[in-house]
Structure formats: structure tokens, C-alpha cells
DONU-146974 format. One record per residue (C-alpha): x, y, z; residue in one letter. Coordinates in steps of 0.1 Angstrom, whole numbers, plus 2048, in hexadecimal, padded with zeros to 3 digits. Layout:
# DONU-146974
XYZa;...
//
This chain:
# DONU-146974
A052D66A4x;9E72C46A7x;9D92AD6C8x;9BD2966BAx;9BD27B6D1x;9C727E6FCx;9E82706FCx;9F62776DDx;A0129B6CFx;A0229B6AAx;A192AD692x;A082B4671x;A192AC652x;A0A2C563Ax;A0A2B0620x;9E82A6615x;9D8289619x;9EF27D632x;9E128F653x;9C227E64Dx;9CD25E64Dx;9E826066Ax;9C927167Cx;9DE293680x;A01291675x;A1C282686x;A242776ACx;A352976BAx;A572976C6x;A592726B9x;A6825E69Fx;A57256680x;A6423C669x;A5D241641x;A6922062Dx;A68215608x;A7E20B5E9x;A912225D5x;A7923D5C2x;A5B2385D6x;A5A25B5E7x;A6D25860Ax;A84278603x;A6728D5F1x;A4E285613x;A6728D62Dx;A722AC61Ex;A4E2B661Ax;A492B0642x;A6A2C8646x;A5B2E3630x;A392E3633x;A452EA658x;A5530764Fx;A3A313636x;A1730C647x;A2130866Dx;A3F31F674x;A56300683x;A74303677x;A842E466Cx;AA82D1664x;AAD2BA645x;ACB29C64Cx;AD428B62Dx;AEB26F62Dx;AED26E601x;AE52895F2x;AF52AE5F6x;AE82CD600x;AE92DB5DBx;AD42BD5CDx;AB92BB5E8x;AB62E15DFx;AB62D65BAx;A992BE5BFx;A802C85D7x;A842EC5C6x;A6A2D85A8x;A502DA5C0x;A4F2F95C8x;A633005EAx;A7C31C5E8x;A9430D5FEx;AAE3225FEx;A9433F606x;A8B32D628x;AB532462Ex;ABA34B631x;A9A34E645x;AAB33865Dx;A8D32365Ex;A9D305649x;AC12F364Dx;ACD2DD636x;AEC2C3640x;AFC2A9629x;B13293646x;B2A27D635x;B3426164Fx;B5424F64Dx;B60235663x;B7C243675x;B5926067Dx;B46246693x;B6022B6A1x;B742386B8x;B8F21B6CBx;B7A2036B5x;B5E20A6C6x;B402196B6x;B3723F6C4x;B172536AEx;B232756C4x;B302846A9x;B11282695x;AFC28D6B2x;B122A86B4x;B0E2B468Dx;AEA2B0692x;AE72C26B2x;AF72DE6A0x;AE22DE684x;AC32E169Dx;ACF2FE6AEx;AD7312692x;AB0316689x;AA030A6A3x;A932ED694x;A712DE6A2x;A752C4681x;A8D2AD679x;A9229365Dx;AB127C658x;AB226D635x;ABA24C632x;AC0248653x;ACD227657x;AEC230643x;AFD23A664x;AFA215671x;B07203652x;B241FA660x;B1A1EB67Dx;B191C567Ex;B0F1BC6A4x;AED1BD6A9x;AEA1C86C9x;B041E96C4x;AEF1EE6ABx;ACF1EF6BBx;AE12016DAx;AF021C6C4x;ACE21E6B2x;AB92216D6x;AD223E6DEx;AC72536C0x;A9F24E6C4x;AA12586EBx;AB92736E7x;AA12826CAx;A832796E1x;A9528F6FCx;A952AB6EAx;A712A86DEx;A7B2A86B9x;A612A06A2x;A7828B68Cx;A71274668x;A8E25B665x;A8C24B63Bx;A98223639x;A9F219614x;A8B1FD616x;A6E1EE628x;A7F1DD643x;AA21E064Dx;AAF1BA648x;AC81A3656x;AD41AD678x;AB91C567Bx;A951B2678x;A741C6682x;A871E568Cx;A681F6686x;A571E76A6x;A721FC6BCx;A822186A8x;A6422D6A1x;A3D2316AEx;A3223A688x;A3B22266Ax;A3422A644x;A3C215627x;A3A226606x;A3C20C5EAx;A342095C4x;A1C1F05B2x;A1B1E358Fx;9FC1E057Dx;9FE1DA559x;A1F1EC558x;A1420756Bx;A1E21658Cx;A092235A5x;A1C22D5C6x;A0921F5E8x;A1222B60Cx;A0521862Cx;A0921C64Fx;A1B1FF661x;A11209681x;A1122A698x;A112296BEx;9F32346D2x;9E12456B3x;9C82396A0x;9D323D676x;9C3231654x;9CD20A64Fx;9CA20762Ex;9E020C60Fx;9DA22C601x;9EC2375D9x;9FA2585DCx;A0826B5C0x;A282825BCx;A232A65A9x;A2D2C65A1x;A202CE5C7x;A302B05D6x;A202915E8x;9F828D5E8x;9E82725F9x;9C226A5EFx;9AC27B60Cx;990264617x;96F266618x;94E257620x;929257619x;92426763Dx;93828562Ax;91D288610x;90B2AD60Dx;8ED2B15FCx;8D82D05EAx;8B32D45DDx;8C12EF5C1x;8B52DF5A1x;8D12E0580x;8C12DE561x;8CA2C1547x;8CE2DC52Ax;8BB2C3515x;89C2D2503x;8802C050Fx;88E2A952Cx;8882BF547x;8652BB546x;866294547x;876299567x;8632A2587x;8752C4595x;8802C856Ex;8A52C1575x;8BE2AF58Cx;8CC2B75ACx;8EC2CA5B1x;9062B25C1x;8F72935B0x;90927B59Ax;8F826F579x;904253564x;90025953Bx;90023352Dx;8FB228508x;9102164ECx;9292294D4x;91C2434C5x;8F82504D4x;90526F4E2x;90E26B507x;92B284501x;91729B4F6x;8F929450Fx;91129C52Ex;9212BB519x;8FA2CA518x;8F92C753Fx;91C2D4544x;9152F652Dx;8F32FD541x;90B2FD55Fx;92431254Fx;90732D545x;906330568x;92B33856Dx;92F317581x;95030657Bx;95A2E2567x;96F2CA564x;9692AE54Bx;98229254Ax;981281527x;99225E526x;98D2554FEx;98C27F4E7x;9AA2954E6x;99F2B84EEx;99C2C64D0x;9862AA4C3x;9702AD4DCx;96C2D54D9x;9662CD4B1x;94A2BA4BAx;9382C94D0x;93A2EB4BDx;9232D94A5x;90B2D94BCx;90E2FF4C2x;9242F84DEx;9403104E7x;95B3034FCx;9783164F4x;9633354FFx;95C322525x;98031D525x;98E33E520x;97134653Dx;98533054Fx;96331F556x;96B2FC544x;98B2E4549x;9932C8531x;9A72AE53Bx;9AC291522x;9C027452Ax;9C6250521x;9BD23853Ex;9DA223532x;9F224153Fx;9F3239561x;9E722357Ex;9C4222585x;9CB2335A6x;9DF249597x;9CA256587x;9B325D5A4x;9CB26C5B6x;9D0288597x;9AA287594x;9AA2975B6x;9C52AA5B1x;9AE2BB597x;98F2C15A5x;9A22D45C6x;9BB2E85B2x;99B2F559Dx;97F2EE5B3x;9622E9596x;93B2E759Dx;9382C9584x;94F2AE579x;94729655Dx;95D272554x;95A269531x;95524B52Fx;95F23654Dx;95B21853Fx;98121E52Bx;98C21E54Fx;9871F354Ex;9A81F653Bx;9BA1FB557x;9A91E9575x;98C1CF579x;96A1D257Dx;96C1D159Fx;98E1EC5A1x;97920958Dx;95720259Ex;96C20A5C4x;97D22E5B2x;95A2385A3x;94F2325CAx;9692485D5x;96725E5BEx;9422645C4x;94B2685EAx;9602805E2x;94E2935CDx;92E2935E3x;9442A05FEx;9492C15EEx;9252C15DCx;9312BC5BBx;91A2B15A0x;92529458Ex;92128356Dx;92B26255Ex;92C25753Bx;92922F536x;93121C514x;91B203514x;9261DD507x;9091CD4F7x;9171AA501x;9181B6526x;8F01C2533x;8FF1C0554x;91F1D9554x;9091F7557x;8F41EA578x;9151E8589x;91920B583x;8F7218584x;8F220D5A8x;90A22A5B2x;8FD2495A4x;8E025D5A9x;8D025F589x;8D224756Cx;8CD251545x;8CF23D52Ex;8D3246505x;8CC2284EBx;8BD2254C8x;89F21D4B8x;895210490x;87E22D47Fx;87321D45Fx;89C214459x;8A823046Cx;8BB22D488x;8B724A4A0x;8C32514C5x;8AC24D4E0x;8AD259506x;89A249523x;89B25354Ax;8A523355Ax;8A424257Fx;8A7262595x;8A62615B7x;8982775CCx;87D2845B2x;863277598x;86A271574x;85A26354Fx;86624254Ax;860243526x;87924750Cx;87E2604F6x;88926A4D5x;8AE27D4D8x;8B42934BCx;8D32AB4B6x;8D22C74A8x;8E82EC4A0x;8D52F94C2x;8DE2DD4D5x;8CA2C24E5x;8A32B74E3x;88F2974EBx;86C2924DBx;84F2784E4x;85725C4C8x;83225C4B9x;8402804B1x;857274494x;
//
């Protein structure tokens, strides 16, 4: 349990992304409303709160559900990894399916929810529970038609909860409970979360926002999260006061380029955009500076949105590249896939996913400019931002790769203003000959030629000459 504010104790949720934005976890020994449609995640995030307060805090922890049995919860969650059964005989974890009835709750006509405080006190006491979550909660008012039993019966259950300082998530199938019950949200609980999905394209990306929570201050926005093998991750957040810096120089791997740059190389944790048209070798640019980091047993990740894997690998063995061997090292991770696939948060979200699960040094997008597929202008230019945030955070070194559209001399300024260092590869007419060209547009934080330069490839790798040399 967490206290990060005077008045208000906080129950952390383990599940990531989320304690940063509720500014701890959850209000302790208080009700916390999670709402959404069907799919969106409200079984999958309460269940997380129950076990990842068995599995990281040692609070045991009670699981209501008013659908689904005890043998399918055990069926489902078990995909993420939880060994529920495991914490059950531990007597860490209780799992109750309550069937109500109607003949259960009215008693002379009258409605009575004793006997379901009574299977859930039991349930408590048998582990101990410091956790509890009732899933979908508002299932044991559904037959209720006067307002004011309902809210009466309703009140009962918070303060007799409250009483017993549970910690407790309630799920409401959808965003606001309608007809007799308007804005129960403003009484019921002191923490409100919608999850919800949005359509882009035909693609989903799952959003979660906090409504409101009582006395605490909390992230306001809407923020995409992402359901995996591991469960629910939220996108952390980050800012340019996060940034880390270093004065260790990488080299470019580029024969020749270091010495038209002042401290012959660029720093580590910097982010470099790679711009040119089709075809004049930004792939295999970004490649040179990735393997000079990978002679150095540094770790990579390098996202490609446009080759398959093996294509990639193909080409840049022609330029005496090895890949497979940096794999096998476990040095070098490849991850190709079609922007198209998913949201353009989503694919943030497993971007992060990424970089934590294999912590790299360096982490290359090729080419970002596929990413206007699925957003605007304006959409890609505010990931890029976070992802550079991100990134800086953890002193990663970054590159971009640009495709350049010769109708649009403006599309890579909006980028450009981002990163730290700009290249950018073109081509020049040699008596008929077209041949690739490289030119420093800017580096901060050191000097460099602003000339450009002749960009040849060869079986070695990678050279620039003067072009009066040619």
C-alpha cells in the first residue's frame, strides 16, 4: 500500500501503467467503479487488481462473479499467466460464482441483500481478503424498479464494505447505469474508470479514462491500453523534464562520416532522423549505425513497417552485413509489421511493450512515414513525441527512417524539428549517372560539414567521398 498524497492511502494496482496515472493505485478501503461495453477489458482489469495483490503485495484477495463460473474465470485469466488454482490452495485467492434468484433477495416482498452479504462475508473470511472485486456488480439490483430502494439497498453495500476497510473494484457493463439509476457514479464510488473502444479505419484501439476519483489527484486524459499475453498495459507517461543525457560518443559505422562530424560520432541517447526518396539507402544507412552498436554487445530493436524479415536480412548481407549472427547473440530483434494491423495507439502500446520486455540500447523505425496510413499528420507527429520521451527517459539512442514525397518539401520539417540530428540521403547526375548522396543537415550539441557527400556501397559496407573525388 502506497500513501502519496495526506488524506488519501492508495492501494496499488500492479498493473502497469495504471499506478501512474491514478497517482498510486486505488483509494484504500474504498470503492472503485470500472465501466465499459462488452469486450473492452472490465473482467481482465479487475482480476488483475485481485491477483497482482496476491503476487506482488501479499493481500490476499476475493473474486465475486455474477456470470461467469469459477471453472471459466480459471479458464481465462490462466492465458495470462496467473496460476490460479496455485494461489486457491495457498489460501491466498477465493473464487465465488453467486447465482441470485428472486425468492434469494425478497423476502415478504420486500427487498433484503443479507443473504449476499452473508456469502460475501464468508468468502472474506476464509482468506482473509484485503481485495475484493464483484463482477458485474449491478446484476444484483436488476430487479429492482424503485429508485430510491434501489439507491438505499445500493448505499447499504458501499458503507458496509467501507466498514470493513475493503479495498473493493465493483465492474458496470456499461458506462452509466441508465433509467432509474442516472449518475450513480457521483455517489456509489470515489474512483470512476471507463474503458471503451474506438474505431479508426476499421480498427480498434481500446482507451481507458478516469471519470473522477475523490481527494486524489489522477491523469485526465484518455489513455489506449492494450490487452496481452501478460494482461492489461496502460502507456506510462512521460515528459521532457524525464530526459537523461550522456557525452559517450556512438560511431555512425559509415566510412568516412565520422570525420565530417565534430566529436566524430553522435551521442548516445540521441534520436537521428534518416530522410530521402525510395531507394538511396536509408535502410541500410541506420543498419550501419545499428551493427557498430552491436560490435559493442549493446542491444537492438528495429521495428520495420514496409520488409519481411528475411528480406531485410538478404539485403543487408550484401552489404557484408550479418544479422542472423546478432540474433542468435541475442543482440538484435526484428520486428516487422504492417501499420495497417492495428490502431495507431496500438501500436504504441506494443512498441513499449517491446522495448521493456527486452530493454535494447538502440531502437530504429523504418520508415515512419508508412505510419500516415493509419493516422494524420498531426496523430503520428504526437506518438513520435512520445515515443522520443520515452525513449530519452531510459537513454536510448534512437533512429528514424523518413520516405521522403517529392510533392511534399514540407513533410520532413515537421519531423525534423523533433530529433536531434538530421541526415539526409538524396541523388546527384554524374555525367548520366545517378548516384546516392549524403549531407549532414543538423546535429545539435556539436559541429559538423554541411557539405554533401558522395554515398557509395560497397561488399565492406558503407563510405562517403568528397564529390570532386569521382
Amino acid at each position: 500500500m502506497t500513501n502519496t498524497e495526506p488524506f488519501i492511502k492508495k492501494v496499488p494496482t500492479g498493473i502497469k501503467g495504471l499506478d501512474e496515472i491514478t497517482d498510486g493505485g486505488f483509494p484504500y478501503g474504498r470503492p472503485t467503479l470500472i465501466s465499459g461495453y462488452a469486450g473492452t477489458g472490465k473482467t481482465v482489469m479487475a482480476m488483475q487488481f485481485i491477483l497482482n495483490g496476491i503476487k506482488q503485495y501479499d493481500e490476499p484477495g476475493v473474486y465475486i462473479s455474477l456470470e461467469e463460473t469459477e471453472d471459466d474465470l480459471r479458464e481465462n485469466i490462466s492465458s495470462f499467466g496467473y496460476d490460479l488454482q496455485k494461489m486457491e490452495k495457498s489460501n491466498k485467492l477465493y473464487l465465488e460464482n453467486i447465482k441470485l434468484s428472486y425468492s434469494t433477495l425478497y423476502h415478504s416482498g420486500e427487498f433484503d441483500l443479507s443473504p449476499v452479504f452473508i456469502r460475501i462475508e464468508e468468502a472474506i473470511n476464509k482468506v482473509g481478503a484485503k481485495r475484493l472485486a464483484i463482477d458485474t456488480f449491478e446484476l444484483i439490483f436488476n430487479d429492482i424498479q424503485d429508485e430510491n430502494i434501489f439507491r438505499q439497498e445500493l448505499l447499504r453495500l458501499i458503507g458496509w464494505l467501507k466498514n470493513r476497510e475493503m479495498t473493493t473494484v465493483f465492474t458496470s457493463e456499461s458506462p452509466k447505469i441508465p433509467s432509474v439509476r442516472p449518475n450513480i457514479e457521483e455517489f456509489i464510488t470515489d474512483c470512476v474508470i471507463n474503458l471503451k473502444q474506438n474505431m479508426l479505419d476499421n480498427v480498434y484501439t481500446r482507451r481507458l479514462h478516469i471519470v473522477k476519483y475523490r481527494g486524489s489527484r489522477h491523469g485526465t486524459n484518455e489513455y489506449p491500453f492494450l490487452i496481452n499475453n501478460n494482461g492489461i498495459s496502460i502507456l506510462p507517461i512521460t515528459s521532457v523534464e524525464s530526459h537523461q543525457i550522456s557525452s559517450e560518443i556512438v560511431s555512425t559505422g559509415i566510412q568516412g562520416l565520422n570525420d565530417k562530424i565534430g566529436k566524430k560520432g553522435l551521442y548516445v541517447g540521441s534520436s537521428t532522423l534518416i530522410s530521402g526518396i525510395s531507394g538511396v539507402g536509408k535502410t541500410s544507412f541506420t543498419f550501419s549505425l545499428c551493427m557498430e552498436m552491436l560490435k559493442q554487445k549493446k542491444r537492438c530493436i528495429f521495428f520495420t513497417f514496409e520488409e519481411s524479415i528475411p528480406q531485410l536480412k538478404r539485403n543487408m548481407n550484401s552489404l557484408g552485413l550479418d544479422l542472423d549472427q546478432y540474433e542468435k547473440e541475442g543482440l538484435l530483434r526484428i520486428i516487422s509489421t504492417r501499420p495497417t494491423l492495428l490502431g495507431l495507439e496500438a501500436h504504441l502500446v506494443l512498441i513499449y511493450h517491446h522495448i521493456d520486455e527486452y530493454n535494447p540500447d538502440i531502437v530504429v523505425f523504418d520508415p515512419i512515414s508508412d505510419l500516415i496510413q493509419i493516422g494524420s499528420k498531426i496523430e503520428v507527429r504526437g506518438l513520435l513525441l512520445r515515443i522520443i520521451d520515452y525513449l530519452k527517459s531510459k537513454l536510448v539512442t534512437i533512429v528514424f527512417t523518413t520516405l521522403l514525397n517529392p510533392n511534399d518539401s514540407g513533410q520532413e520539417m515537421r519531423i525534423s524539428s523533433m530529433v536531434d540530428n538530421w541526415i539526409m540521403l538524396s541523388t546527384t547526375d554524374d555525367n548520366g549517372i545517378l548516384k546516392q548522396t549524403v549531407r549532414i543537415i543538423k546535429i545539435r550539441g556539436m559541429d559538423h560539414s554541411r557539405q554533401e557527400y558522395i554515398l557509395e556501397f560497397t561488399h565492406e559496407g558503407l563510405l562517403i567521398k568528397d564529390i570532386d573525388e569521382n
